[in-house]
PQR file with spaces between the fields and no chain letter, atoms N, CA, C, O and H, PARSE charges and radii, in Angstrom:
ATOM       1  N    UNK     1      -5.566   14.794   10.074 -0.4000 1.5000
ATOM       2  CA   UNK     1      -5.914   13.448    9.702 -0.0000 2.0000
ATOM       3  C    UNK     1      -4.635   12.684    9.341  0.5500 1.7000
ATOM       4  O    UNK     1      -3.899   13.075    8.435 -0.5500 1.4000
ATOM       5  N    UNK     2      -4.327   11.330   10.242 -0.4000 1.5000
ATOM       6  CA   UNK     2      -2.967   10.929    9.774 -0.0000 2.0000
ATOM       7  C    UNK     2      -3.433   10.044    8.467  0.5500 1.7000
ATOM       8  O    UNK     2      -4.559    9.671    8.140 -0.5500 1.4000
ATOM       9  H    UNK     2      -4.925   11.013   10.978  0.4000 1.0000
ATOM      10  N    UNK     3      -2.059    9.829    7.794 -0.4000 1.5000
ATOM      11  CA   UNK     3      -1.645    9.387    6.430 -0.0000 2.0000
ATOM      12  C    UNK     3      -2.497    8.374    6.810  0.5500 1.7000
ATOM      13  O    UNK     3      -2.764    8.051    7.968 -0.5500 1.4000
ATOM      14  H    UNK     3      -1.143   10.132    8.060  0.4000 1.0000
ATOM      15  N    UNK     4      -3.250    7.487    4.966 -0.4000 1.5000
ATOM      16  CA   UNK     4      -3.628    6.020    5.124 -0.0000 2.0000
ATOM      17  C    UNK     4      -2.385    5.232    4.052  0.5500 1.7000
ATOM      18  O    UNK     4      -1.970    5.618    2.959 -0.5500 1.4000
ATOM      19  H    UNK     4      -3.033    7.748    4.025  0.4000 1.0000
ATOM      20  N    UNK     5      -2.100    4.295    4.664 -0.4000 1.5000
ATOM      21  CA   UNK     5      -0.946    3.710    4.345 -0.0000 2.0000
ATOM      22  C    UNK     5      -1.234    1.932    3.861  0.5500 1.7000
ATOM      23  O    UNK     5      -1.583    0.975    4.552 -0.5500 1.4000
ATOM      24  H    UNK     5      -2.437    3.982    5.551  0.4000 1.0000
ATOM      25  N    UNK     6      -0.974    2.015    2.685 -0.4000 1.5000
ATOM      26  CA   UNK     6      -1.413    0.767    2.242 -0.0000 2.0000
ATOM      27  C    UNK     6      -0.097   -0.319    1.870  0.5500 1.7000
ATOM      28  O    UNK     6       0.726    0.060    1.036 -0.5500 1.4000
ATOM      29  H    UNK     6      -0.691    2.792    2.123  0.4000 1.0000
ATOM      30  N    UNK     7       0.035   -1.449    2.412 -0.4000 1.5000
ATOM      31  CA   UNK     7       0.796   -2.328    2.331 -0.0000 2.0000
ATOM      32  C    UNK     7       0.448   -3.544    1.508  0.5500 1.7000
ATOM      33  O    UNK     7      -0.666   -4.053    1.625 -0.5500 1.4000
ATOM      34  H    UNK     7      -0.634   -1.757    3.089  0.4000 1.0000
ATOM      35  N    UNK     8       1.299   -4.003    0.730 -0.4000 1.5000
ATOM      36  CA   UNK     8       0.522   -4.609   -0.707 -0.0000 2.0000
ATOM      37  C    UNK     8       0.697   -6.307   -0.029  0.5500 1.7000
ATOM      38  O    UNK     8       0.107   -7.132   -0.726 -0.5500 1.4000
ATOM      39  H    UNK     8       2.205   -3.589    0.635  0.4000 1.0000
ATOM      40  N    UNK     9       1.216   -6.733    0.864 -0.4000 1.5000
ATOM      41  CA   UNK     9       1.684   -8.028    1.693 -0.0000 2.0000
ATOM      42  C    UNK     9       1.982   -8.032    2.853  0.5500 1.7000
ATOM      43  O    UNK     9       2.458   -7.055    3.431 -0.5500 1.4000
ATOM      44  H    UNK     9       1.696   -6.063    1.430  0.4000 1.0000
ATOM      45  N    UNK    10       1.762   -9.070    3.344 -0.4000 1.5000
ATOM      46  CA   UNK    10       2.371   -9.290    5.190 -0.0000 2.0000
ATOM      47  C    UNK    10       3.830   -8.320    5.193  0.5500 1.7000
ATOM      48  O    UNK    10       4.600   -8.279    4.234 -0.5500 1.4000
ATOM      49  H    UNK    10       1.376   -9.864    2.874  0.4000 1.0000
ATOM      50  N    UNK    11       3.966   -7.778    6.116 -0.4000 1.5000
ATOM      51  CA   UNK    11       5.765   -8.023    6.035 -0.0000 2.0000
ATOM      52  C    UNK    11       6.098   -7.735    7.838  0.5500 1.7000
ATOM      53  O    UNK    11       5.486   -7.228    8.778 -0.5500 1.4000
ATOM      54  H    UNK    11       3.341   -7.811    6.896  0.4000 1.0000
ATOM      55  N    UNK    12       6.954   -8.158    7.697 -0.4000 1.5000
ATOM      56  CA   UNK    12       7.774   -8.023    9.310 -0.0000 2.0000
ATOM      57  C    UNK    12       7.161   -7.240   10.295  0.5500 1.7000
ATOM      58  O    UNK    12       7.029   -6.058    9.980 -0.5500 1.4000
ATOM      59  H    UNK    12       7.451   -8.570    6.934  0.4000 1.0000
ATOM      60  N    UNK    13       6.660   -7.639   11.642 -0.4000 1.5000
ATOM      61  CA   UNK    13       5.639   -6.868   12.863 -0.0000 2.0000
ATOM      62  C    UNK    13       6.759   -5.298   12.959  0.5500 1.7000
ATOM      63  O    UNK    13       6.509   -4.196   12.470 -0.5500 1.4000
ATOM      64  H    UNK    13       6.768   -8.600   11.898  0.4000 1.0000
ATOM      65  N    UNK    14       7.692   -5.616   13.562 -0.4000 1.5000
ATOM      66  CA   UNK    14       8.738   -4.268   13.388 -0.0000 2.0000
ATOM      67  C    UNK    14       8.438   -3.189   12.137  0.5500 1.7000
ATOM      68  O    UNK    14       8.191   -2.011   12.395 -0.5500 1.4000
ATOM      69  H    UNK    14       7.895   -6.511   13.959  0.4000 1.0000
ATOM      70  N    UNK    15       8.484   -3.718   10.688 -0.4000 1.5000
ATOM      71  CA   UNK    15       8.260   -3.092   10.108 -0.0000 2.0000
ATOM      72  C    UNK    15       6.755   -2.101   10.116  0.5500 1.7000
ATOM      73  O    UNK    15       6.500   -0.897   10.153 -0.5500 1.4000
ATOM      74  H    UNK    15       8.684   -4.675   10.478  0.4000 1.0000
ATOM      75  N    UNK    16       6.019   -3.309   10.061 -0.4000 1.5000
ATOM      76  CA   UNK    16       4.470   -2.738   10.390 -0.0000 2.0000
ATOM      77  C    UNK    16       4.025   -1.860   11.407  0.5500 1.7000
ATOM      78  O    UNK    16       3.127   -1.028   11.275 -0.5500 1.4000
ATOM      79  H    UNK    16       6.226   -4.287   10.031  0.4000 1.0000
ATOM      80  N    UNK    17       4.957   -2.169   12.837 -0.4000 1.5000
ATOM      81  CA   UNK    17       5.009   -0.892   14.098 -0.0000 2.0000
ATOM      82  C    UNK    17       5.366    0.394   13.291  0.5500 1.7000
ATOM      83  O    UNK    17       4.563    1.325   13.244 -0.5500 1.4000
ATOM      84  H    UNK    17       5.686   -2.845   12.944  0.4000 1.0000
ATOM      85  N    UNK    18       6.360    0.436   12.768 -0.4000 1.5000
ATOM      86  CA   UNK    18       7.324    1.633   12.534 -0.0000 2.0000
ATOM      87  C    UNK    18       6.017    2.985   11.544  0.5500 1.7000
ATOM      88  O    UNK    18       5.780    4.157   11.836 -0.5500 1.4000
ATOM      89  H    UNK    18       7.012   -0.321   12.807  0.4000 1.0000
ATOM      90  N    UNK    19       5.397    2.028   10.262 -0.4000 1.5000
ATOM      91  CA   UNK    19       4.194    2.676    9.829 -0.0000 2.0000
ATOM      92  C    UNK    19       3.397    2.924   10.143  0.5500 1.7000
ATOM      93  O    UNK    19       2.915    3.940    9.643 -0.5500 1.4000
ATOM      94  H    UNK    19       5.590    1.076   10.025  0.4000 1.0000
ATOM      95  N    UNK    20       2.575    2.164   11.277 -0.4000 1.5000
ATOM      96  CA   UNK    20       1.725    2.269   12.240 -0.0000 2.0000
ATOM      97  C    UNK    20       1.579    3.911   12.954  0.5500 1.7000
ATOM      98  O    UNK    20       0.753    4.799   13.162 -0.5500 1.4000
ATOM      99  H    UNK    20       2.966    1.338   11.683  0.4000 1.0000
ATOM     100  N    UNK    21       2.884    3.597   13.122 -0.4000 1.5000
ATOM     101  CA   UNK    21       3.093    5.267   14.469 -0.0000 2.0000
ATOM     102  C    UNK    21       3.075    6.209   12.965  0.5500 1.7000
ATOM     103  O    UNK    21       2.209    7.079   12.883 -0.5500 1.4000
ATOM     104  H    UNK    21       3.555    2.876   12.953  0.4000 1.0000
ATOM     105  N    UNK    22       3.613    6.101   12.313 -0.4000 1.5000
ATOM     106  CA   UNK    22       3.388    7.273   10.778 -0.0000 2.0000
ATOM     107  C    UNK    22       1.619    7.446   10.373  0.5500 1.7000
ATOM     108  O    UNK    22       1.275    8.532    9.908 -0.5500 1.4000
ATOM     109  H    UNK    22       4.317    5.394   12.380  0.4000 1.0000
ATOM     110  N    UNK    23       0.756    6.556   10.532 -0.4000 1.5000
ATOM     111  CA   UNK    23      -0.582    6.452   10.235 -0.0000 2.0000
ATOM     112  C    UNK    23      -1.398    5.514   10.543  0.5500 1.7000
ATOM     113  O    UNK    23      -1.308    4.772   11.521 -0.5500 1.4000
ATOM     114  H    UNK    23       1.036    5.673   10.910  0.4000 1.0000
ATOM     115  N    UNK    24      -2.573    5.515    9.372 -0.4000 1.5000
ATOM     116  CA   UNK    24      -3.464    4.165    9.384 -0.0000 2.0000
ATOM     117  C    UNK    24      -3.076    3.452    8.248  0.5500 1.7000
ATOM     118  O    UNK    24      -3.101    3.867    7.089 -0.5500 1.4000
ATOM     119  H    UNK    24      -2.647    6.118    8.577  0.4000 1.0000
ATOM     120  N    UNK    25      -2.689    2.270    8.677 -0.4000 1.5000
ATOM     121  CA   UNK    25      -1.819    1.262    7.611 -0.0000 2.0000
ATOM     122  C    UNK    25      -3.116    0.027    7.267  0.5500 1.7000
ATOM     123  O    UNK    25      -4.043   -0.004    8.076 -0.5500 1.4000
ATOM     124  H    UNK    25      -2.669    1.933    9.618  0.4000 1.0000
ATOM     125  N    UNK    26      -3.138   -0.645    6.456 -0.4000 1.5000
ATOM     126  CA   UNK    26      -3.883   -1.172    5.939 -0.0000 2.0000
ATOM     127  C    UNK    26      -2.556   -2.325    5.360  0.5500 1.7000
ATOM     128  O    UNK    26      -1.467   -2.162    4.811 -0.5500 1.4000
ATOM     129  H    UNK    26      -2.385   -0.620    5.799  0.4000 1.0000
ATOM     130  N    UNK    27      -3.332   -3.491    5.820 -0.4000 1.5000
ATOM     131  CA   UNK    27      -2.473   -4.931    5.264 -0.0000 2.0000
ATOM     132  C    UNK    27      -3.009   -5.365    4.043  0.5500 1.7000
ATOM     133  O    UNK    27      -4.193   -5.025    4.036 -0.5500 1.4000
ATOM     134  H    UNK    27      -4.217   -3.624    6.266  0.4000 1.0000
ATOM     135  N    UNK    28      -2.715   -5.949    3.009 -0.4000 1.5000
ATOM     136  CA   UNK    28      -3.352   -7.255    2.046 -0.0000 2.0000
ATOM     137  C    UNK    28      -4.204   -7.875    3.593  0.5500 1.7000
ATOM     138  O    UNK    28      -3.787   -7.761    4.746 -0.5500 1.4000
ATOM     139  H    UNK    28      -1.754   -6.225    3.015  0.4000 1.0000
ATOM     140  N    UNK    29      -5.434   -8.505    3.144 -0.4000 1.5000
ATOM     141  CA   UNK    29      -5.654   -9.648    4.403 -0.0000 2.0000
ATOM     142  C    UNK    29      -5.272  -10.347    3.830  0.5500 1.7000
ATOM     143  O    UNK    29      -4.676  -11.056    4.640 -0.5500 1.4000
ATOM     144  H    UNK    29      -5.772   -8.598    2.208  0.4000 1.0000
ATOM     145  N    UNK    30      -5.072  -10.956    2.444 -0.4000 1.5000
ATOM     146  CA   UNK    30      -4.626  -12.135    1.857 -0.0000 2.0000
ATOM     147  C    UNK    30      -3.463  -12.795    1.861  0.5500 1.7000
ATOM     148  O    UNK    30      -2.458  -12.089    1.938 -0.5500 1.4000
ATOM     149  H    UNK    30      -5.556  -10.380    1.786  0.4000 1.0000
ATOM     150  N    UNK    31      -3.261  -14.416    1.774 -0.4000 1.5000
ATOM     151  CA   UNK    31      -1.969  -14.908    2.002 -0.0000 2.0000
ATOM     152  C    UNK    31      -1.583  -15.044    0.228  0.5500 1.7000
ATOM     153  O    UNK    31      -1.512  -16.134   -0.340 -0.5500 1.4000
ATOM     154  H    UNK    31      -4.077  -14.990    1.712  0.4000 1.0000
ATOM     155  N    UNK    32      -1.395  -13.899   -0.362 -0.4000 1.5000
ATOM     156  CA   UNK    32      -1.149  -13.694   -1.787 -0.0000 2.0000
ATOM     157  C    UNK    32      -0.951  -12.822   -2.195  0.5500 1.7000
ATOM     158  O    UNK    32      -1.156  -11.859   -1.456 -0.5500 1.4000
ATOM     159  H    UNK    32      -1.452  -13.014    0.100  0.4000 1.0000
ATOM     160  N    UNK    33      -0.541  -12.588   -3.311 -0.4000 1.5000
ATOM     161  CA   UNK    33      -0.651  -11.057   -3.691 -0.0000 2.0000
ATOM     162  C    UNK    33      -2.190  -10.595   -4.495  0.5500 1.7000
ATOM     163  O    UNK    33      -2.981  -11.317   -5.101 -0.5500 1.4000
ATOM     164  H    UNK    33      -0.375  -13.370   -3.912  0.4000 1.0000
ATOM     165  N    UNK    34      -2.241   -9.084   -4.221 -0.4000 1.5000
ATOM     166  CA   UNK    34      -3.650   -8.562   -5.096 -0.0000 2.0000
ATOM     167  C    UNK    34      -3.171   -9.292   -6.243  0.5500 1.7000
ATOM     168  O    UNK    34      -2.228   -9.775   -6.870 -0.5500 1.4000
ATOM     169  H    UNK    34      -1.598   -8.497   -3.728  0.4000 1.0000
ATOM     170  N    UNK    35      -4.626   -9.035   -6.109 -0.4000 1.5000
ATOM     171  CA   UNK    35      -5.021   -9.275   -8.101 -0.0000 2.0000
ATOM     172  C    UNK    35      -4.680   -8.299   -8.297  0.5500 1.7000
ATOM     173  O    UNK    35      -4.443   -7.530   -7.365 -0.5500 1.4000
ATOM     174  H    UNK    35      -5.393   -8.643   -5.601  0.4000 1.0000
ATOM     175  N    UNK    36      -4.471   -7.830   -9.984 -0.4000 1.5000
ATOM     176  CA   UNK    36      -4.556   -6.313  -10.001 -0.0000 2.0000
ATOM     177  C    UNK    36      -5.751   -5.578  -10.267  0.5500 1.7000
ATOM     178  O    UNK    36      -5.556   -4.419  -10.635 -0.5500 1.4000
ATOM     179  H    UNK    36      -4.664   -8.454  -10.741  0.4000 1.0000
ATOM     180  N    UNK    37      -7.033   -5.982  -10.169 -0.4000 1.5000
ATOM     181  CA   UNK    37      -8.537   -5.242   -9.908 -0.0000 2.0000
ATOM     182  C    UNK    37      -8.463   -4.998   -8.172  0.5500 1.7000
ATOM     183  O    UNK    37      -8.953   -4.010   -7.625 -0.5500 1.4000
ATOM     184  H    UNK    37      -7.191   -6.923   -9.870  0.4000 1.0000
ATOM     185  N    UNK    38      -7.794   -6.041   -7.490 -0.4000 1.5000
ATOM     186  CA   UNK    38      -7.453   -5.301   -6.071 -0.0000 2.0000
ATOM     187  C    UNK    38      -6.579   -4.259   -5.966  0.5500 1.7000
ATOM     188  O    UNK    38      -6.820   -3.279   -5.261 -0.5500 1.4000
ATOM     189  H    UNK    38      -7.396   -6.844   -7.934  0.4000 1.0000
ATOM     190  N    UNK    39      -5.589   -4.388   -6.607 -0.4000 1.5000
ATOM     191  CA   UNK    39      -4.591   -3.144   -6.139 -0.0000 2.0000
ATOM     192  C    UNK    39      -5.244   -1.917   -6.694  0.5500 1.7000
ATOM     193  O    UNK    39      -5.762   -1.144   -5.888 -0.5500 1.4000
ATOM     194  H    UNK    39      -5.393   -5.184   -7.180  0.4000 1.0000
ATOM     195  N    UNK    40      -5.279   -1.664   -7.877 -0.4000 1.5000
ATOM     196  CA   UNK    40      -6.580   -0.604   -7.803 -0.0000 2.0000
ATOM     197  C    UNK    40      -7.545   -0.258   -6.950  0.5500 1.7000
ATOM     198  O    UNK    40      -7.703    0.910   -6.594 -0.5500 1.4000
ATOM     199  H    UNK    40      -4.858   -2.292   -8.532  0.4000 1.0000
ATOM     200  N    UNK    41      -8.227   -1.171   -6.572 -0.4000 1.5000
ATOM     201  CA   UNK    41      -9.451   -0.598   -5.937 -0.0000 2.0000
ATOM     202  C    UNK    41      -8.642   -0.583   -4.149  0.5500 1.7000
ATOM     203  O    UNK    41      -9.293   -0.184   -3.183 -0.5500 1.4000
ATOM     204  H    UNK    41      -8.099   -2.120   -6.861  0.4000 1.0000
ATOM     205  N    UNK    42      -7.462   -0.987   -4.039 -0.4000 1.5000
ATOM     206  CA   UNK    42      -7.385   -0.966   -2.652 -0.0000 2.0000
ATOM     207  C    UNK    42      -6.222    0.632   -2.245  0.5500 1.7000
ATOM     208  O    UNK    42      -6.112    1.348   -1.249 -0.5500 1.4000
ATOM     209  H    UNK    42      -6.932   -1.311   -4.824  0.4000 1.0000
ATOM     210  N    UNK    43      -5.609    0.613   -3.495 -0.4000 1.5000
ATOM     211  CA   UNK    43      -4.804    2.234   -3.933 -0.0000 2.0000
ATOM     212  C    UNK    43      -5.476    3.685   -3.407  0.5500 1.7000
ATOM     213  O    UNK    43      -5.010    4.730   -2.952 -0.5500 1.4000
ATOM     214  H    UNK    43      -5.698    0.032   -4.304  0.4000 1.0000
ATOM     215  N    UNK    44      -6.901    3.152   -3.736 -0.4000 1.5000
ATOM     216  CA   UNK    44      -7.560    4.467   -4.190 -0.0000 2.0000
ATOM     217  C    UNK    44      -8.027    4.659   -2.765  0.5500 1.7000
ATOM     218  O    UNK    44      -8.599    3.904   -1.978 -0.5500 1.4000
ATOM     219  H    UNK    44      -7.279    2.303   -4.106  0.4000 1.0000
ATOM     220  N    UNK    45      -7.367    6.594   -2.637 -0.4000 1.5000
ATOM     221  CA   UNK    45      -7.339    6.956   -1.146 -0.0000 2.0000
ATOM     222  C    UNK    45      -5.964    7.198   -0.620  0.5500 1.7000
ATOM     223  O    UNK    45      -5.570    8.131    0.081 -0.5500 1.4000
ATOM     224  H    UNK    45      -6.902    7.207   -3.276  0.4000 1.0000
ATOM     225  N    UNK    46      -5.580    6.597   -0.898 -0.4000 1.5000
ATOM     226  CA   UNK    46      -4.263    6.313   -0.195 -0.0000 2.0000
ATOM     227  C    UNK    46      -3.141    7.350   -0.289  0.5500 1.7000
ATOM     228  O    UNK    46      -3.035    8.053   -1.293 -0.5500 1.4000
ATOM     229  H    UNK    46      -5.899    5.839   -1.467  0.4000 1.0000
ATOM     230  N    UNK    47      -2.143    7.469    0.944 -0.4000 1.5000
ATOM     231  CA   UNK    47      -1.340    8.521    1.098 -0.0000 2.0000
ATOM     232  C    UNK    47       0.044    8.078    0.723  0.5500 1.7000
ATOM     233  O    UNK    47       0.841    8.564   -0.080 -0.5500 1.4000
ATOM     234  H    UNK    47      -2.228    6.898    1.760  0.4000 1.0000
ATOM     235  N    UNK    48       0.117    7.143    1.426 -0.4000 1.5000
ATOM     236  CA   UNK    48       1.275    5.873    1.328 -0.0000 2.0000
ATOM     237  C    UNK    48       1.251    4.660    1.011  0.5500 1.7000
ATOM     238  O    UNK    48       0.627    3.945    1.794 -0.5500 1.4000
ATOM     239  H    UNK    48      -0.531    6.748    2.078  0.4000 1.0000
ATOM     240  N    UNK    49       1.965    3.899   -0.345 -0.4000 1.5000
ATOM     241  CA   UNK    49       1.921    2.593   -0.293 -0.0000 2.0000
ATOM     242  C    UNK    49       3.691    2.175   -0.322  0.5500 1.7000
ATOM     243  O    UNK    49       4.788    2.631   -0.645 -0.5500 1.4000
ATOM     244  H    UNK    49       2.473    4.480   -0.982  0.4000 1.0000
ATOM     245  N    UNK    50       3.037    1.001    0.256 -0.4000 1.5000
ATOM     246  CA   UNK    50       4.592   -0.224    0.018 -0.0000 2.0000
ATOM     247  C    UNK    50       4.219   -1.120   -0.121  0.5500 1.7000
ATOM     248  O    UNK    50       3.529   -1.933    0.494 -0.5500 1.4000
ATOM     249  H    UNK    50       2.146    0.631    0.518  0.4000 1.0000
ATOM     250  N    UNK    51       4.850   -0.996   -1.322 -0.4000 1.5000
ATOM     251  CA   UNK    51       4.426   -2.826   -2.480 -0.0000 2.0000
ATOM     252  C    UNK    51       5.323   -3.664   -2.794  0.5500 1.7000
ATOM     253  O    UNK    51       6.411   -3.095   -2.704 -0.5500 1.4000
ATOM     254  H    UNK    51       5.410   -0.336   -1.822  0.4000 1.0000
ATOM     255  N    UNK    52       5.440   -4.729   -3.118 -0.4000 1.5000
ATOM     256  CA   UNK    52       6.627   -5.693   -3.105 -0.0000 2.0000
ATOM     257  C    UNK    52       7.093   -5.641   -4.296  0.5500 1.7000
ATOM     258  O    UNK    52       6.326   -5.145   -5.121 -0.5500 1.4000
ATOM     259  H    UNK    52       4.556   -5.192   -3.191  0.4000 1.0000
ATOM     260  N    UNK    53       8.260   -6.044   -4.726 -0.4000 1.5000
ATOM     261  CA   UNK    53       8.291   -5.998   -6.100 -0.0000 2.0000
ATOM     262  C    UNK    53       8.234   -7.067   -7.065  0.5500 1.7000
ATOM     263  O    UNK    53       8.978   -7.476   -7.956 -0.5500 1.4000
ATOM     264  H    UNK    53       8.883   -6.447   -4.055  0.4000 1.0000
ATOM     265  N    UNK    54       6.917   -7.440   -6.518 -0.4000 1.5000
ATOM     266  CA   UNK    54       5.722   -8.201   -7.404 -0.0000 2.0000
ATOM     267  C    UNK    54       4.712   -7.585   -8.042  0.5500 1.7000
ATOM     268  O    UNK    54       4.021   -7.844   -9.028 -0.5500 1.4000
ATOM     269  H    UNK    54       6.312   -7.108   -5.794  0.4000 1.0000
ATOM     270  N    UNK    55       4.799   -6.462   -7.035 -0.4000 1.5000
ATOM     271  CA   UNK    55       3.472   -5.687   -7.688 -0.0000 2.0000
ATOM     272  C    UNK    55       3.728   -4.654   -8.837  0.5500 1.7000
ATOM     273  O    UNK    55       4.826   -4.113   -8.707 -0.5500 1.4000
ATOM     274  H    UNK    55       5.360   -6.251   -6.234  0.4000 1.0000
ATOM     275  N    UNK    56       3.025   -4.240   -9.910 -0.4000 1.5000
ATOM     276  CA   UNK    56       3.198   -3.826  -10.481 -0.0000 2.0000
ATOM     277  C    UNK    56       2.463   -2.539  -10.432  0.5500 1.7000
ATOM     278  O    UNK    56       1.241   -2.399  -10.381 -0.5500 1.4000
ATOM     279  H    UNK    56       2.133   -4.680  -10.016  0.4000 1.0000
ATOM     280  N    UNK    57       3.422   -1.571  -10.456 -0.4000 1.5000
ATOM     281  CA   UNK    57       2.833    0.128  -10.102 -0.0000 2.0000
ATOM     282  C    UNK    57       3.254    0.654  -10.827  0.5500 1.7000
ATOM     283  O    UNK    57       4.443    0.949  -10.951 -0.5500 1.4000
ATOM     284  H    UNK    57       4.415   -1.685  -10.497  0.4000 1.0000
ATOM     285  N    UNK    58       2.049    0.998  -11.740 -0.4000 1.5000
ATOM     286  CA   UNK    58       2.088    1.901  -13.467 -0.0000 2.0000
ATOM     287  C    UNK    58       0.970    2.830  -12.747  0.5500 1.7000
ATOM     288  O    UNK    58       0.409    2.847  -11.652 -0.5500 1.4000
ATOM     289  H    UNK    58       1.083    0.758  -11.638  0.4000 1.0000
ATOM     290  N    UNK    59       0.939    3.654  -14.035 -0.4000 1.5000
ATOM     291  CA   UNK    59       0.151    4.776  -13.859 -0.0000 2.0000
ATOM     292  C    UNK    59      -1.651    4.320  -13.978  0.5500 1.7000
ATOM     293  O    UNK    59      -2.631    5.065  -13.973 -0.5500 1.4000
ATOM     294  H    UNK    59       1.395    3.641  -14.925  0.4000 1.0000
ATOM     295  N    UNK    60      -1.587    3.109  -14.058 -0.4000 1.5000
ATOM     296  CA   UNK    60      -3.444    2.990  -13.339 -0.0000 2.0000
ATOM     297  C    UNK    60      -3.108    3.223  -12.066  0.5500 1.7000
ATOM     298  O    UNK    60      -3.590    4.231  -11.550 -0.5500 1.4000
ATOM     299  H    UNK    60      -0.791    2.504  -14.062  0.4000 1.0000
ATOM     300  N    UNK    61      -2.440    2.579  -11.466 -0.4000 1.5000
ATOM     301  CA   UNK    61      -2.056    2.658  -10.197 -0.0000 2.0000
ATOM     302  C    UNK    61      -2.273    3.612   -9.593  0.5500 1.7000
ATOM     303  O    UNK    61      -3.134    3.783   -8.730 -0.5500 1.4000
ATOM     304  H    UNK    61      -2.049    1.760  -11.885  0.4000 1.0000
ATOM     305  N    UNK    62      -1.428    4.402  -10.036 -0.4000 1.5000
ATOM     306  CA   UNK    62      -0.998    5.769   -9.305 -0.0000 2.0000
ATOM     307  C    UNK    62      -2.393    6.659   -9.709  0.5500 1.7000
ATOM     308  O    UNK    62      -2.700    7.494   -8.859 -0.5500 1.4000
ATOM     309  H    UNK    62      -0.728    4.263  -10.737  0.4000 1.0000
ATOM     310  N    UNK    63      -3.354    6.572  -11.017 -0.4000 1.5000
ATOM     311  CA   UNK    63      -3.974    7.965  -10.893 -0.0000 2.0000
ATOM     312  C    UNK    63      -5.403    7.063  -10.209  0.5500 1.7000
ATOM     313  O    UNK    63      -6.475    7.633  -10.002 -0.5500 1.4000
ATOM     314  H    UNK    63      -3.105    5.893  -11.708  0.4000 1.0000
ATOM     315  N    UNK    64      -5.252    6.111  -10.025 -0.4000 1.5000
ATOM     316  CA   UNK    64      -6.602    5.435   -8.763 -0.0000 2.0000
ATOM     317  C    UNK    64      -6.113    6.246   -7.234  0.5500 1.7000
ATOM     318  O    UNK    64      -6.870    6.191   -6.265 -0.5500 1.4000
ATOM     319  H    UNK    64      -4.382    5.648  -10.193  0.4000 1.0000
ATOM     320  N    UNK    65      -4.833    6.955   -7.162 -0.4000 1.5000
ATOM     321  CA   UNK    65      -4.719    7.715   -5.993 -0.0000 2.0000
ATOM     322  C    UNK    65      -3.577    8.705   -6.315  0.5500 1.7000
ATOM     323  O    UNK    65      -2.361    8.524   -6.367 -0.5500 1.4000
ATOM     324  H    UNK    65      -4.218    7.000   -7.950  0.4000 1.0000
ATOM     325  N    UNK    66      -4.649   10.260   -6.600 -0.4000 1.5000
ATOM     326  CA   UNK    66      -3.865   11.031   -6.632 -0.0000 2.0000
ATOM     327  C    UNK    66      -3.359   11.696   -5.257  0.5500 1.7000
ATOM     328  O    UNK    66      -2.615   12.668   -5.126 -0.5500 1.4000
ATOM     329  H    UNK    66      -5.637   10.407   -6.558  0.4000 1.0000
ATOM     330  N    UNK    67      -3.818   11.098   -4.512 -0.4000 1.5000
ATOM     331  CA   UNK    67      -2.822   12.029   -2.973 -0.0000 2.0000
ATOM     332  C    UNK    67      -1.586   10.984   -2.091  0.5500 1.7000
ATOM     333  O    UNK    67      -1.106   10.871   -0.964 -0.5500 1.4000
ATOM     334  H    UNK    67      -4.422   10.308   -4.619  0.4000 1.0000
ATOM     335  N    UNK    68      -1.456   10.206   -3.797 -0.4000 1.5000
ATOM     336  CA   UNK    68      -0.130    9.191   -3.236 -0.0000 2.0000
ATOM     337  C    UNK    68       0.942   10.336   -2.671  0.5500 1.7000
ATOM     338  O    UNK    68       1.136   11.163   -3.562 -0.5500 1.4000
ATOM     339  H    UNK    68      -1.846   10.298   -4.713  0.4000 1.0000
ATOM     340  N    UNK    69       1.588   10.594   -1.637 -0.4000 1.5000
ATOM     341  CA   UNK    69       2.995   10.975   -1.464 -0.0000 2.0000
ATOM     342  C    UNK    69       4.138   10.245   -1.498  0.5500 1.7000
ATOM     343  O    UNK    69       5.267   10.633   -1.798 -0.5500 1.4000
ATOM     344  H    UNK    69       1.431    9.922   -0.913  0.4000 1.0000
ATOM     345  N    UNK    70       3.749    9.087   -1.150 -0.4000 1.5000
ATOM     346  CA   UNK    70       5.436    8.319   -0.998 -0.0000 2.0000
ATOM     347  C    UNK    70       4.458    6.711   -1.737  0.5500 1.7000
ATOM     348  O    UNK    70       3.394    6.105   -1.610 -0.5500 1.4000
ATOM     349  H    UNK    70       2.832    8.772   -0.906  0.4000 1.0000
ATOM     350  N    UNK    71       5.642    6.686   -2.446 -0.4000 1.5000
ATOM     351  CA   UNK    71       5.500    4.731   -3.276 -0.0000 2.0000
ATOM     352  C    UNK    71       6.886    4.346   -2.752  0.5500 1.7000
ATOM     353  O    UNK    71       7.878    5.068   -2.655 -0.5500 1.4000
ATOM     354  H    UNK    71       6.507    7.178   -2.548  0.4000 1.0000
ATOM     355  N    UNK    72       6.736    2.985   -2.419 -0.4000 1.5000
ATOM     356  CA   UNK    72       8.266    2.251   -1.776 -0.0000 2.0000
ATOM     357  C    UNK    72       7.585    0.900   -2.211  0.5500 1.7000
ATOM     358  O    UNK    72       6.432    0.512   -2.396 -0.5500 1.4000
ATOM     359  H    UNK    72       5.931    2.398   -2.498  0.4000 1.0000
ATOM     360  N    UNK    73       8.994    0.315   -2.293 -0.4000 1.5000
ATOM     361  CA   UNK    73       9.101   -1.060   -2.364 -0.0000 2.0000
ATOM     362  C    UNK    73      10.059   -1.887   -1.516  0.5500 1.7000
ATOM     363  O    UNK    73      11.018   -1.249   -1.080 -0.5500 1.4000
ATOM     364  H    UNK    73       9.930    0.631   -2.143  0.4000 1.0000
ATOM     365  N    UNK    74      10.020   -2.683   -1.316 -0.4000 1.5000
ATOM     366  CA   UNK    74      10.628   -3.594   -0.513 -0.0000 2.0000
ATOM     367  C    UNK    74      10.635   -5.621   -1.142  0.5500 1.7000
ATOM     368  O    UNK    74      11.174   -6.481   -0.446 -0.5500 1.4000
ATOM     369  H    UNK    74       9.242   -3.202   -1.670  0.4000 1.0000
């Protein structure tokens, strides 16, 4: 089962290819950032996220998905 990969904002098509071929990536649909009752509920599951550093990733965060492997920011 490939990685689900959650992206906290739009970012660059290149970039988004490159994760793509790594898994199933998942965008914000929004032209905003989560709320943070979204980033929670959109965390949970997840293998991979990359969040902007707007977002704020504390440990609600992280234990809404314990099979995080990789957190990045950009």
């Amino acid at each position: 089962m490939p990685p689900r990969i959650l992206v906290t904002r739009r970012i660059p098509d290149d970039a988004l290819n490159l994760l793509r071929a790594a898994g199933d990536v998942d965008v914000n649909p929004h032209d905003r950032p989560f709320t943070r009752d979204e980033l929670l509920t959109a965390t949970a599951g997840r293998n991979g996220l990359l969040a902007l550093l707007h977002d704020r990733i504390d440990a609600a965060v992280l234990d809404r998905a314990p099979g995080l492997r990789v957190v990045a920011n950009m």
